[in-house]
PLY file of the C-alpha trace (Angstrom):
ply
format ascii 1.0
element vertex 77
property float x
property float y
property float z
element edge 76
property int vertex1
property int vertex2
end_header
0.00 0.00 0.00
1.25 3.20 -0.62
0.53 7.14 0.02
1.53 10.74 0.02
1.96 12.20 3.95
1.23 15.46 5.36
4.42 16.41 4.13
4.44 15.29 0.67
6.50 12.43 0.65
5.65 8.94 -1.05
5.47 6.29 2.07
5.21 2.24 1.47
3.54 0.12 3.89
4.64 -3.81 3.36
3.10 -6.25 5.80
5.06 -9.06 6.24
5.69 -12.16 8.84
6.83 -11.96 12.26
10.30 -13.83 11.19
11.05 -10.66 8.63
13.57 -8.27 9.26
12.44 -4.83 9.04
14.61 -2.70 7.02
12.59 0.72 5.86
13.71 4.03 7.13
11.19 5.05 8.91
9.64 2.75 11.92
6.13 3.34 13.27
5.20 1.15 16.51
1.32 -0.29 16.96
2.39 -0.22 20.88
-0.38 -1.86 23.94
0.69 -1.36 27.51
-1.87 -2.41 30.37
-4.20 -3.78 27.05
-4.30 0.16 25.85
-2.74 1.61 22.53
0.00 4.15 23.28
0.14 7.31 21.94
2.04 9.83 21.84
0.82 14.33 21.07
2.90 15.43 18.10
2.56 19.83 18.19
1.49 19.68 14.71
0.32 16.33 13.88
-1.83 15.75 16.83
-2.46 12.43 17.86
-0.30 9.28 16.72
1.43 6.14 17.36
5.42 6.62 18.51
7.78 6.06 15.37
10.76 8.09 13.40
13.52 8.38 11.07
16.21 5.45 11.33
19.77 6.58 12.02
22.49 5.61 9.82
23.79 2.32 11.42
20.98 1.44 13.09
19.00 -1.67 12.65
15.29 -0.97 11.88
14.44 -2.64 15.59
16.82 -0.53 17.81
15.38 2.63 16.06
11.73 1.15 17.19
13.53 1.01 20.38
14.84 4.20 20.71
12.45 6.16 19.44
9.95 4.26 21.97
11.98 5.36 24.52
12.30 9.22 23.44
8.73 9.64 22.41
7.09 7.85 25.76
10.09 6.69 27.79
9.48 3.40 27.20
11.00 0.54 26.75
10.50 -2.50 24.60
9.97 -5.55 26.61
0 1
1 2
2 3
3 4
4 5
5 6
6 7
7 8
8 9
9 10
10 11
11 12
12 13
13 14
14 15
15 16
16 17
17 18
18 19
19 20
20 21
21 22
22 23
23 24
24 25
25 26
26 27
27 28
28 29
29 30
30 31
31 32
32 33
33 34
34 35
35 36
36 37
37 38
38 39
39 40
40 41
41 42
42 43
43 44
44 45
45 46
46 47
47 48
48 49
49 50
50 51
51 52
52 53
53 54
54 55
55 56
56 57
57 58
58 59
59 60
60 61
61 62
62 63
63 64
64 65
65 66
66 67
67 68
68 69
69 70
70 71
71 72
72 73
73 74
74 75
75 76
């Protein structure tokens, strides 16, 4: 599936197994903790699930990680 975002640019989604790697640049976590999504309050964007950019060198599953953890200040179990 793909689609144009707020700011214009193209994004994929590609749903896959759970034994795929992830490897996009971007990372967007569907997070539940005590059986409730978490959210985050983006300034201009409102209301959305944590996620980012990946760094250069980082795997696709430590950015989910880190960007859990600056977003909400959680961490992945």
């Amino acid at each position: 599936m793909q689609f144009t975002d707020q700011e214009h640019d193209k994004v994929t989604l590609d749903y896959r197994t759970e034994h795929d790697e992830p490897t996009g640049q971007h990372v967007l976590m569907i997070t539940r903790m005590d059986d409730q999504f978490l959210l985050t309050k983006h300034r201009q964007r409102g209301i959305e699930f944590p996620g980012g950019k990946r760094e250069a060198g980082e795997s696709s599953r430590d950015a989910m990680a880190r960007e859990l953890f600056e977003e909400t200040g959680g961490k992945v179990k």
